[in-house]
Phi, psi and omega in degrees: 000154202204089177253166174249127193244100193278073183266159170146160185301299185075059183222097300308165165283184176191181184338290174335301194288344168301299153305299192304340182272313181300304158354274202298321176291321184293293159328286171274343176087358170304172186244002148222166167216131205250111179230127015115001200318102138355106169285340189190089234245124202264357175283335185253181192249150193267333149347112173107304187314118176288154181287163177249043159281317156320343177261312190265358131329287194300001185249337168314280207278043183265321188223126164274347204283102195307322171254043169256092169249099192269160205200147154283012216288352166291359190250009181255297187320323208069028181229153165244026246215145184276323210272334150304294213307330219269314182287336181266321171306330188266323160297308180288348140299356246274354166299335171283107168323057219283117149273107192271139191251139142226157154311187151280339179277321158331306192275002180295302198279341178324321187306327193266346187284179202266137159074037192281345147306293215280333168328268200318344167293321202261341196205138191294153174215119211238110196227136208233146161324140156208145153294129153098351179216352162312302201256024171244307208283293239263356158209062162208167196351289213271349168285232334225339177243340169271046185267350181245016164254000168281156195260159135278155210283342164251014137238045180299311204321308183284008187298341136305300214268344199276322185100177152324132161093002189241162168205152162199157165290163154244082185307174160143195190291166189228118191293127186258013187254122200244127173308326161305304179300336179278314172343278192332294170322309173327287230293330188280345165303000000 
């Protein structure tokens, strides 16, 4: 079995995020996607931040599709941390093939997070287009020291079966919609 691991606040989720898991199931070929819901993203700021039951609702009521599955289970592991939950997943797992999904904005950002080698050491990573942040991630920091675990985007499909140390892009169209801009919108209605 060959899942995808969809992390983020999901304040709120939305569309965007919908895709990128229907993406990941078509593309890479899993057989779920899994989101991830934050108990706390230690990288953000708590301004704003919807409680988080209201953030895993809101990730709930996003899909009907049974293999699309939003979960709490980092606030049952207790970590907030990718690099604990990605290592406690694959143990209590250990039959599963795990995909970690991003943006392109992840990985611009991927560098500050904690222990972002082992992450990419312990789980293969399938990273999607955002405006405005493809070509600053796909020539920075973290592309440039993972550059020789990238696959090209026509074998991402295998990119389960590859493991740890391996990534590839995924081209295609690219969603400019952001939980900020919906937040923004909210407030102004």
């Amino acid at each position: 079995m060959s899942v995808g691991l969809l992390g983020g606040s999901f304040n709120p989720a939305h569309r965007g995020h919908l895709d990128v898991a229907r993406r990941a199931l078509a593309d890479l070929g899993l057989d779920e996607v899994w989101l991830l819901v934050s108990p706390g993203n230690p990288l953000k700021s708590r301004d704003g931040m919807a409680p988080f039951a209201q953030r895993l609702e809101s990730a709930r009521a996003l899909t009907r599709d049974p293999r699309i599955i939003a979960t709490d289970i980092e606030a049952r592991l207790g970590q907030r941390y990718t690099v604990r939950t990605v290592a406690l997943l694959k143990r209590r797992f250990p039959r599963v093939r795990f995909v970690w999904l991003m943006g392109a904005d992840g990985l611009v950002q991927f560098p500050r997070w904690r222990r972002w080698r082992r992450i990419a050491h312990l789980v293969p990573i399938a990273v999607l287009p955002r405006p405005g942040f493809t070509m600053k991630a796909l020539h920075g920091a973290a592309a440039s020291v993972l550059r020789h675990g990238r696959v090209p985007d026509a074998a991402a499909r295998r990119l389960a079966a590859l493991g740890g140390g391996h990534w590839a892009f995924l081209p295609g169209p690219q969603d400019g919609i952001s939980a900020t801009e919906l937040r923004a919108r909210a407030a102004r209605a």
